[in-house]
N, C-alpha and C positions, 0 to 999 in steps of 0.2 A: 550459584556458580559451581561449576564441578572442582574437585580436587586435585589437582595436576597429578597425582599419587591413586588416585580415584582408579579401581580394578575398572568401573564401570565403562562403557563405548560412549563416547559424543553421542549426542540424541539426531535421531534421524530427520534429515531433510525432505527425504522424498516426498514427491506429490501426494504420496498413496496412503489413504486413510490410517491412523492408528486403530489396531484393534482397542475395542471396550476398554479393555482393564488397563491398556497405557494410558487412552486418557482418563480412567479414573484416577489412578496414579499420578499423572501429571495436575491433575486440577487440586488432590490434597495438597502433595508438593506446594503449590502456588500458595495454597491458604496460609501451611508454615513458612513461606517465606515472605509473607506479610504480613506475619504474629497474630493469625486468627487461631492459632495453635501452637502458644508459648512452649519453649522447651520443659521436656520432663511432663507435660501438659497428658492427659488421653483420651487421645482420638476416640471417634465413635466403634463403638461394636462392627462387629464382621454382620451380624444382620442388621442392627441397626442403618448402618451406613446401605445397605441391599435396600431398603426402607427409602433411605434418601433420596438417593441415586436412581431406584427403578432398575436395579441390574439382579443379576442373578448373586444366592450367596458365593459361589465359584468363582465368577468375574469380581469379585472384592477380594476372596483370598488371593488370586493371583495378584491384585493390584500391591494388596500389604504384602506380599513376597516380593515385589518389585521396588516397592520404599523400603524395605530393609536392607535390599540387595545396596543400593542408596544411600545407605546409610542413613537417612531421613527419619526411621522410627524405628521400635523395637519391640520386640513381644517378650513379656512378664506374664510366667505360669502365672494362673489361676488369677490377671490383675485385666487383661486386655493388650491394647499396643498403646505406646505411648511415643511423645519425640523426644527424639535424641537429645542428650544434651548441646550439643554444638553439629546440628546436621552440615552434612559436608551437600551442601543443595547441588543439583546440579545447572547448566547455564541452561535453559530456553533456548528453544529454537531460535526465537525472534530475539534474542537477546544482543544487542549491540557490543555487548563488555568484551572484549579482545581476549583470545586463551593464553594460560602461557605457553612458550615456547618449548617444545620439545627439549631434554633434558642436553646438553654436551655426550662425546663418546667416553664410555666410564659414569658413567650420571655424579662423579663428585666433583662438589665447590671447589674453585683455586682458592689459595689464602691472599688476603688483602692486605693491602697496605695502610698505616695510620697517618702520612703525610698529610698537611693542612691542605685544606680546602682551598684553593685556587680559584676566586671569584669570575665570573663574565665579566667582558668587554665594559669601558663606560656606557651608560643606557642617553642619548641622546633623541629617542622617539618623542613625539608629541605626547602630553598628557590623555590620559586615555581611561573612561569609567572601571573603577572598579566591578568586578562580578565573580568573589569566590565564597561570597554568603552561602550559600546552597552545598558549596562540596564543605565548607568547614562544619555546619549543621551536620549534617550527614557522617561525617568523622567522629561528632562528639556523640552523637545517637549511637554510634556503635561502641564505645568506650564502654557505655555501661549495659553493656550484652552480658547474661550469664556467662561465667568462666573465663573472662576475657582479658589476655594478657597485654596493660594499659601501655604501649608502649607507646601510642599515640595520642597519649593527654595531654593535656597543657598543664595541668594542674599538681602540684607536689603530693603525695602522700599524705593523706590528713591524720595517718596514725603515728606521723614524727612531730604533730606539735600538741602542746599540752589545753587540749582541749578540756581532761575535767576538769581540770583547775581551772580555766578560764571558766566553764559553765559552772561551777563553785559559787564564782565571783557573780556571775547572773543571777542566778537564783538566789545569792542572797540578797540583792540589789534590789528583784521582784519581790519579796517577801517584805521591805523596810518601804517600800511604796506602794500600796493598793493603786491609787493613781496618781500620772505624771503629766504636771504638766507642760502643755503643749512650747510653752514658752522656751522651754529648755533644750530643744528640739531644734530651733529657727539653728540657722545660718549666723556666724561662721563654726559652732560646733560646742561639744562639750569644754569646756575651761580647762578644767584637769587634764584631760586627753591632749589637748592642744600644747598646754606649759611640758606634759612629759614628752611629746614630738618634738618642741623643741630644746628641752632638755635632752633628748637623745641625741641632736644633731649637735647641740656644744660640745657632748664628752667626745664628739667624734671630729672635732676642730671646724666644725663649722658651724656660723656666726647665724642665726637665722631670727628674725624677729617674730613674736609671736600671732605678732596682731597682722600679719601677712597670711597665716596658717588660715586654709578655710578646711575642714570635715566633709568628705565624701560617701559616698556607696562607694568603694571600692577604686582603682586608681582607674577603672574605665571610663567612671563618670567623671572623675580628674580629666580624662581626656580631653572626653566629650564637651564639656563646659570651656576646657580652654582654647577646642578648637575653635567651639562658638563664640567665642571671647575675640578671637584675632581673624576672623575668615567668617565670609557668608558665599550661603549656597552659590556655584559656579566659578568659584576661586578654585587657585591653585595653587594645591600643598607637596613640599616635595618630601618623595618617602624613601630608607634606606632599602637598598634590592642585595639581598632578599630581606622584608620584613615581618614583624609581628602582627598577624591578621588583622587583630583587633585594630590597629593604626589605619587599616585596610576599610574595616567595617564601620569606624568612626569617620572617614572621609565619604563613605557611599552614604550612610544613612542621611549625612549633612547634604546631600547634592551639592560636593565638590569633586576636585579632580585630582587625581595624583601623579606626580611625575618621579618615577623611580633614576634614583641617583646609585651609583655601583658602589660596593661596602666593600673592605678587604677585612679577613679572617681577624690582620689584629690589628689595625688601628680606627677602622668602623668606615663610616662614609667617606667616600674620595673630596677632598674638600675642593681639588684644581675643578673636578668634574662641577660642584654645584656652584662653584663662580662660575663658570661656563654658564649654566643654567639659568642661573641669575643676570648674569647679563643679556639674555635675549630674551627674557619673558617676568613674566608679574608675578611674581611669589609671593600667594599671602602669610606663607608661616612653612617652617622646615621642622619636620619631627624623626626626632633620633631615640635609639636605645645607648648610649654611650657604654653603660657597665653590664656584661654578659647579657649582650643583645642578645634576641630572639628569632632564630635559631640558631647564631651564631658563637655564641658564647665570648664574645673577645672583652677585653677591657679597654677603654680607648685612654692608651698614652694622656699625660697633663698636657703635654706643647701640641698636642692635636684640641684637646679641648680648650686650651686658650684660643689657638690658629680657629678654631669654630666658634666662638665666642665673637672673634674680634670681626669675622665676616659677617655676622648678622647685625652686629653696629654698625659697620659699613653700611649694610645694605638696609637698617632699621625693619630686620629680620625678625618674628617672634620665634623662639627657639623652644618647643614643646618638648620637654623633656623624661619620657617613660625612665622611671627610676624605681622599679620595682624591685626588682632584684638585691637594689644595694648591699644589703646585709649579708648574701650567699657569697661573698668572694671564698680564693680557697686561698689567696693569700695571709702575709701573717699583718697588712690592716688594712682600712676598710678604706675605698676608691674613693676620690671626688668627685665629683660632680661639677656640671655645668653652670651649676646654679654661685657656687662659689666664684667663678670669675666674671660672673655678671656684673655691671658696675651702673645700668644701664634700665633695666628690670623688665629685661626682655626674654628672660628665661621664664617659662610658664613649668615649672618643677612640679611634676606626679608622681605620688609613691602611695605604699599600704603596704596592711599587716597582712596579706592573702598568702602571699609566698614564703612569712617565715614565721608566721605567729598562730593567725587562723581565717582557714579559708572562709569559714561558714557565718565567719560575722561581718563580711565586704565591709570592710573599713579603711577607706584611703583619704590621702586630703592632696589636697594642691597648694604650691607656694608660686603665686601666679606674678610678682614680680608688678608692673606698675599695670598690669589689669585685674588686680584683684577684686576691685568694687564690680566689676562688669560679670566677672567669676562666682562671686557672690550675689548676685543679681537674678543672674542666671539659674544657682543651683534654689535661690528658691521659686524660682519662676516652672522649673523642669523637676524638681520632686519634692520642694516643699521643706524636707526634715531629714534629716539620718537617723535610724533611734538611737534614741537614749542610753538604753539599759546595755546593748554591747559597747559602745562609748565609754562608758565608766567601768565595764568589766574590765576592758584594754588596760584604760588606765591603770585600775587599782593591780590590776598584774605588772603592768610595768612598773609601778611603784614599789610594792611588794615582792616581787618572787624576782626569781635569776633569770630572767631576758637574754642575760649574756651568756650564762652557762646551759642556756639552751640552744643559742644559736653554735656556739662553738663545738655542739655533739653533730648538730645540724649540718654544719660547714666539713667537719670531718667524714660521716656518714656521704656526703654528694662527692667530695673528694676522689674515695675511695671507690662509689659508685663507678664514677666516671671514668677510672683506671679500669673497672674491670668490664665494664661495656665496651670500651675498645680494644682491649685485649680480645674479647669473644668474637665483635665482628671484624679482626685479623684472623682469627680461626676460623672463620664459618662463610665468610661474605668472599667472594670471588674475586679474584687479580684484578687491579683496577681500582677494586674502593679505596674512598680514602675519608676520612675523618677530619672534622675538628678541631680544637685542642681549647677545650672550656677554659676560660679562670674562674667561674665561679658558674649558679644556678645548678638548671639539672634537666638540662637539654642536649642532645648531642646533633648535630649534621653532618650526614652521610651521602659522603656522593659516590654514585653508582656508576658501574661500565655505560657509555651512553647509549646505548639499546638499551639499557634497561628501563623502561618506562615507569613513573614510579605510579603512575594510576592504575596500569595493569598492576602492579605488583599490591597495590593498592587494595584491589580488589581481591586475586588473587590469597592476599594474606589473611584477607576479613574471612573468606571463605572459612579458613583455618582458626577463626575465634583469636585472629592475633590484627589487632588496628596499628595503624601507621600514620603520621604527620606525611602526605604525599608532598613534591617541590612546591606542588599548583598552587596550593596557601598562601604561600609567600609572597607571593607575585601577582600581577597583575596580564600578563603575557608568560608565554612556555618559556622563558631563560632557564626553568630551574626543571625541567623535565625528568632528569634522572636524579632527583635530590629525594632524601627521606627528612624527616626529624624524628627523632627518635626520643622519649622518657627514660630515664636511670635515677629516679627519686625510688622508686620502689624496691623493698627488698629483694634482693637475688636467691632467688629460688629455683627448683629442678625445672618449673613451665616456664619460668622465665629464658633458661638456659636452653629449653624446647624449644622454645617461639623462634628466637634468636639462630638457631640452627636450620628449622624449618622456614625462616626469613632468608636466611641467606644462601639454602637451596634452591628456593624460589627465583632469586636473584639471577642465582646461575645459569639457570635456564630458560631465561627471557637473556643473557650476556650471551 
């Protein structure tokens, strides 16, 4: 995709044959841009490639003067050519992806505004299959592109939690067992692991029994199991609009259907809306983010989560509850949850250590309320075992080391974050945006001027080695068309403060 900044011309349409060396040029092009010639990579010799190709050596230097021109490659005395670090590609002729828009008079950004996000209309459409599997793959393929400023991960920063100490506790763990046996392994999880989950949920006033705790792969498989637990394929689950993918991707893979219910910035899902919902149709289970939902960031009020609670008894509702985040508030303590005023045991509670402790050892569990035996049935139906050896790492760190004095660096560092990511896109992003206002995690949403398309921008931005969470994620229909999500886990640095500026140029000129 070309550069909006790009000195280069749009590539020609005409009928009329390109000379040789455009399409020799055009056919490398293509190779790097489908990693047959990784950046920093080099390319064939000026005769070798004459070799190849069957051309003259002339028709190849012209072509390598024309990908340089492109920015595509470079030449290094006495090394050859090689690719750019981040070539700025241009789009193909045939290429479907929409330009962006010629720049405003003056080519500078207006300044935006940080007002909350102002949701859509309540969503009353028929339930309708999920299909954003393919653009979210596609988002995360790009994240880990050399050079590339992650403002479009899901994922926290793994250099803010205390991973060698955790892999400390592994390797000694490995070292004091040659082997393990498998028994240790089954469902519902390591012992210790499980009494310190819920010794963490008593210092935090909340009551939770242990023998309810089942050990997961990470809170996805929490999901996953509990949606299987309450709903089969062709049922209908209703989802917060906008929501967290993965909710998204766990109702497609099941062959169910989802009916998006309208969320407001701070109290979460419209509760009048999904009594509506609920009264004309069969809902097998409602899945919410209550605490710094995803992408939204809000905390949902107590008397919203009672008033939610009390309508899934009504309606003998199972209430899946994504509770990942918990621990990231930036208040001064830590939220309830749904799971607390359940009386009933229809909250299927999901949470893990991914988002504050460590990413790389998926460690989640479920507290699935009166379908645990079915949760538990399932998880060793569907993988069998969690290991062992990150289980007891967990543990012996939460037993041992400051948990707390590391979330509380944790909680301050996103805090801060997150003041100064909106600061920068009121500097840089155009009249019209407007922002979120997180309580906790380390996500921000970003609504854009409605021209602003966020899949052009989408694109557009990748070109420039800068990814983006586009609206289309969220959703399951275009509601969220000019919406971005945005990363602030990662330290603020000068590219970061690039990306962000060269974002919200872009912006401008699709506005």
């Amino acid at each position: 995709m070309e550069s909006p900044d790009s000195p280069c011309p749009p590539p020609v349409t005409s009928a009329i044959a390109l000379p040789r060396y455009e399409q020799l040029a055009d056919d490398i092009e293509a190779a790097v841009r489908r990693g047959v010639f990784a950046a920093g990579e080099r390319i064939p010799s000026v005769r070798r490639a004459s070799e190849q190709h069957g051309v003259s050596i002339k028709t190849v230097v012209h072509a390598y003067a024309l990908l340089e021109s492109r920015g595509v490659i470079e030449s290094r005395p006495q090394s050859g050519f090689f690719v750019k670090a981040r070539p700025a590609l241009r789009e193909r002729p045939n290429s479907r992806a929409a330009r962006p828009e010629p720049a405003p008079q003056g080519g500078k950004p207006r300044r935006a505004g940080t007002a909350k996000v102002p949701m859509e209309p309540v969503h009353n459409a028929a339930p309708a299959p999920v299909d954003v599997s393919r653009l979210v793959l596609s988002t995360l393929r790009s994240i880990v592109a050399q050079d590339a400023v992650p403002l479009g991960s899901p994922y926290p920063d793994p250099a803010l939690f205390p991973w060698r100490r955790i892999n400390q506790y592994a390797n000694a763990i490995a070292r004091r067992h040659a082997s393990w046996n498998l028994i240790d392994d089954l469902p519902p999880g390591n012992p210790e692991l499980i009494r310190q989950i819920a010794r963490r949920y008593a210092e935090n006033g909340a009551d939770v029994d242990p023998e309810e705790i089942v050990i997961t792969v990470g809170a996805t498989e929490a999901i996953n199991l509990s949606l299987q637990a309450v709903a089969k394929p062709g049922d209908t689950v209703a989802v917060e609009s906008p929501t967290y993918y993965a909710m998204l991707h766990a109702i497609e893979r099941l062959g169910m259907r989802a009916i998006e219910v309208s969320t407001h910035p701070d109290t979460g899902i419209d509760l009048d809306a999904l009594e509506r919902v609920l009264a004309r149709k069969k809902v097998a289970a409602c899945m919410v983010m209550p605490n710094f939902q995803n992408p939204l960031g809000f905390r949902m009020p107590e008397a919203h989560m009672q008033r939610l609670v009390a309508l899934a008894a009504a309606h003998d509702l199972p209430l899946i509850e994504n509770d990942v985040y918990q621990e990231l508030y930036f208040g001064p303590t830590r939220p309830s949850s749904l799971k607390q005023f359940d009386t009933r045991g229809l909250v299927l509670h999901c949470a893990s250590f991914s988002k504050s402790l460590s990413a790389s050892y998926r460690i989640g569990w479920a507290l699935p309320g009166r379908y645990r035996a079915q949760v538990e049935k399932l998880k060793f139906l569907n993988t069998l075992t969690t290991p062992s050896v990150p289980q007891v790492a967990l543990a012996d760190y939460l037993r041992h080391d400051g948990y707390d004095r590391h979330l509380r660096r944790l909680r301050r560092f996103y805090r801060q974050q997150a003041r100064l990511m909106r600061a920068m896109i009121e500097r840089f992003f155009p009249a019209g945006t407007r922002t979120s206002d997180p309580q906790g995690g380390y996500v921000l949403w970003v609504e854009l001027p409605p021209r602003v398309d966020s899949m052009r921008l989408y694109r557009a931005a990748l070109a420039q080695g800068i990814p983006i969470g586009p609206g289309y994620m969220f959703s399951m229909r275009n509601d969220f068309h000019h919406y971005i999500r945005l990363n602030y886990s990662y330290p603020w640095t000068a590219q970061t403060e690039a990306a962000l500026k060269t974002l919200g140029e872009l912006a401008a000129r699709m506005a």
